[in-house]
Residue, then its C-alpha position, 0 to 999 in steps of 0.5 A: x500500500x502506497x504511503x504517499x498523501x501528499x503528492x509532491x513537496x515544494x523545491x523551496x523552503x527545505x521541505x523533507x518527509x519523516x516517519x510520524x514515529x520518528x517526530x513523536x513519541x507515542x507511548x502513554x501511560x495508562x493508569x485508572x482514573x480518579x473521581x473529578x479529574x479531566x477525561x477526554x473520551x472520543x465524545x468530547x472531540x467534534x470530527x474534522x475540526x481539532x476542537x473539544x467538546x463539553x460533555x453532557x453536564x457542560x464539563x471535560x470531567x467523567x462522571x460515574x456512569x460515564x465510559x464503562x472503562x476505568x482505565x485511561x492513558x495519561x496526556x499532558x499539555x501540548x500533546x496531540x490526541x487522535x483516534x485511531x477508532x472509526x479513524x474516519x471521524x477525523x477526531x483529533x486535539x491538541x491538549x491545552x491541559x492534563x489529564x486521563x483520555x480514552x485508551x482509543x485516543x493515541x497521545x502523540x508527544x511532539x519531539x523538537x523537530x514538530x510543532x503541535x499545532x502544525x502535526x495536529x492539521x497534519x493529522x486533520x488532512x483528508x489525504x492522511x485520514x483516508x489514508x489511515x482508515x484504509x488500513x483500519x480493520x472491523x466492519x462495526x468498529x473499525x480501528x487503525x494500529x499505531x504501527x501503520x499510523x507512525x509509519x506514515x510520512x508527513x510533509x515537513x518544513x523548518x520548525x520556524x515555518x511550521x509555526x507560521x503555516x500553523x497560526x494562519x491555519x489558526x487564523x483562517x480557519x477561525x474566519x470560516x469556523x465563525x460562518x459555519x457557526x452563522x450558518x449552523x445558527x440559521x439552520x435552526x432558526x429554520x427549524x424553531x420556524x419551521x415547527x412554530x409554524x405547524x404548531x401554530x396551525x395545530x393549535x389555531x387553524x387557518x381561520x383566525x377569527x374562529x372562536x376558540x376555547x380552553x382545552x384544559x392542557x398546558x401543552x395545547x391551550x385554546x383551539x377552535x371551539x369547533x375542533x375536537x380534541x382526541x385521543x389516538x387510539x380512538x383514530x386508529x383502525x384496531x390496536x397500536x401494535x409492535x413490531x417483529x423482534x427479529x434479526x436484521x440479518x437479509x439484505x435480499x431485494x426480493x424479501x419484504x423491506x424490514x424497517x427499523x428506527x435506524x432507517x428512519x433519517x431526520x426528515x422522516x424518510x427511509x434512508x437508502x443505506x441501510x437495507x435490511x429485509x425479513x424473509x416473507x413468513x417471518x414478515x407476513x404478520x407485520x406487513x404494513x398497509x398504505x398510510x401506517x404510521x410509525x412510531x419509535x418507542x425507545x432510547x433516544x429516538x421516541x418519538x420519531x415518526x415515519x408514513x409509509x407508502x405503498x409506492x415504497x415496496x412491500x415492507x414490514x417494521x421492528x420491534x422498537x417500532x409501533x404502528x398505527x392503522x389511522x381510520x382513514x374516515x376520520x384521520x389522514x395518515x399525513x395530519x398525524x404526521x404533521x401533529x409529530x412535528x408540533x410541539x403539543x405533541x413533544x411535550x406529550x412525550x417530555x410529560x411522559x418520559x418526566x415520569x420514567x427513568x427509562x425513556x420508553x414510550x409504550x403503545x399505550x402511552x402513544x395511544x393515550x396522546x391528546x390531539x386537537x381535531x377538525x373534520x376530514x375536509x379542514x385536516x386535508x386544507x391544513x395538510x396542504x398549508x403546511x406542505x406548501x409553506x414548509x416547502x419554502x423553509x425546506x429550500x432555504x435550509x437546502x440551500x444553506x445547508x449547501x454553503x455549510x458544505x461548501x464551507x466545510x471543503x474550502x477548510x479542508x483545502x485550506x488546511x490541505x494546502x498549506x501543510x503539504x506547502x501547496x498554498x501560495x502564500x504570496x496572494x494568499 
């Protein structure tokens, strides 16, 4: 396998490739962790960026109950960490403290021929990562070997320009990672928009002036005095029931699709990556019909919601799924869909999982849900507002989403560039 990922070195500037082993020292201490010290697990590195992440409590320490290992590899200050699991990711840090990091995460301490920073945009190359995962074994897990890793060459200028390239990095990446920042910011203005919008035509309807009334309930308020207000599993046709709890084990075209919560994207559709089916007799009792609905029940994941139609192929549903048959004479599949997304219906589901230790949201639970009803003719009037004018936010997040993109691929070129001295400094 060809070690080479950064092409040709520049004639000028003394430029040399070395062995990363021969630039660090990699061997780290490891040692049990002790209760309130810093630990750095793979969780508190954001991918690509060289940046730390706080954890759950808004702190770097491990708490109790944090990473099942107790045991830790010591770093100290102006170490470079990288991971060498799901290399990937591209998650690595420059330590600007002590402490006890995960045992996936390789301490790397720079010797006096590289600089910290500069070795740390090495790392963060996308030549270098790809070249790294290359070699990483596991299909679940994948995981690199330093002894692959160290023999990789990095492209090396004087120790004083190392310095220089890296603080431009510092510089200009900081410019392009305050617009991501604006960006990422717009993206969930959109959102909160988005959902302010579907909420409100929930709760209020599309005629304003209607008269209204009191619900009784802290999530929904008022609604239009001639709406009911109702329980889902008086809108379902038979039970809410579960799924197969089966393996995910066929991947045949010809066998029914089985869907599971993993399928299911951010935006409500069947991802197209991760195929699995179920082989017709196992599936048979859990087929679904046009307009099912389903809804996830456990972990993280409550509350995810998903149609299915029947232009998607046959298909069948896990057992962390439940489905909902919705009467079709008194509900459309899409006005409950779009219920999913307003906050009434997410503050059902925080009120439940308040009460519950473990976040599991039962078919019973579902089925006890409140929401607000108008007729047939009004929820097709609604359905088609929301679909018309979440169309319009759906673009500006598309478009935004784009440059956020385009933005992420400028600093990895930038970085690229410069650490292989390809950048031309002079109209930079």
């Amino acid at each position: 396998m060809s070690m080479e990922w950064f092409g040709t070195l520049p004639q000028h500037g003394n430029w040399r490739e070395v062995r990363l082993k021969r630039l660090v020292s990699s061997w780290a201490q490891k040692r049990e962790y002790e209760e309130g010290e810093t630990y750095i697990g793979l969780e508190n590195i954001e991918p690509w960026t060289g940046k730390i992440l706080p954890g759950e409590d808004g702190t770097l320490t491990l708490n109790t109950g944090g990473e099942s290992a107790s045991i830790g590899s010591v770093f100290t200050f102006g170490d470079v960490l990288f991971s060498k699991l799901r290399p990937y990711l591209a998650k690595a840090i420059l330590a600007d403290r002590q402490g006890i990091c995960s045992t996936e995460l390789l301490v790397l301490a720079p010797g006096p021929y590289i600089d910290g920073r500069f070795l740390l945009y090495c790392l963060l190359t996308p030549g270098f990562i790809e070249l790294v995962n290359s070699s990483a074994f596991g299909s679940k897990m994948p995981r690199a070997e330093w002894d692959f890793i160290g023999d990789i060459p990095i492209p090396l200028p004087p120790l004083h320009q190392q310095q220089q390239l890296a603080a431009l990095l510092d510089r200009e990446t900081a410019r392009l990672d305050a617009l991501v920042a604006a960006k990422q910011e717009q993206l969930e203005l959109i959102a909160e928009k988005r959902r302010a919008l579907i909420t409100r035509a929930f709760t209020q309807g599309l005629d304003e002036s209607a008269p209204r009334r009191a619900t009784g309930l802290p999530w929904l308020g008022e609604v239009p005095a001639h709406w009911e207000v109702v329980r889902l599993k008086y809108l379902a046709q038979g039970p809410l029931d579960y799924g197969a709890n089966e393996a995910a084990d066929e991947d045949n075209p010809d066998f029914p699709r089985f869907i599971r919560i993993t399928d299911i994207d951010e935006d409500g559709n069947l991802r197209s990556d991760t195929f699995a089916s179920l082989a017709p007799e196992l599936a048979e009792p859990y087929l679904l019909s046009d307009g099912d609905v389903l809804l996830a029940r456990s972990g993280a994941t409550v509350g995810k919601t998903f149609i299915y139609r029947a232009s998607m192929g046959p298909a069948c549903f896990a057992g962390y799924l439940i489905r909902m048959h919705p009467q079709l004479r008194k509900v459309l599949a899409d006005f409950i869909y779009n219920f999913s997304l307003t906050d009434t219906y997410w503050g059902q589901i925080r009120e439940s999982a308040i009460q519950s230790t473990i976040q599991n949201f039962s078919a019973e639970k579902y089925g006890d849900m409140v929401l607000p009803l108008p007729d047939l003719h009004e929820q097709m009037l609604i359905t088609a507002y929301i679909e018309a004018e979440t169309k319009k936010l759906d673009t500006l997040r598309e478009i935004t989403e784009i440059s956020l993109g385009l933005i992420h691929e400028r600093r990895a070129a930038l970085i690229a560039a410069t650490v292989t001295g390809k950048l031309d400094l002079i109209n930079f």
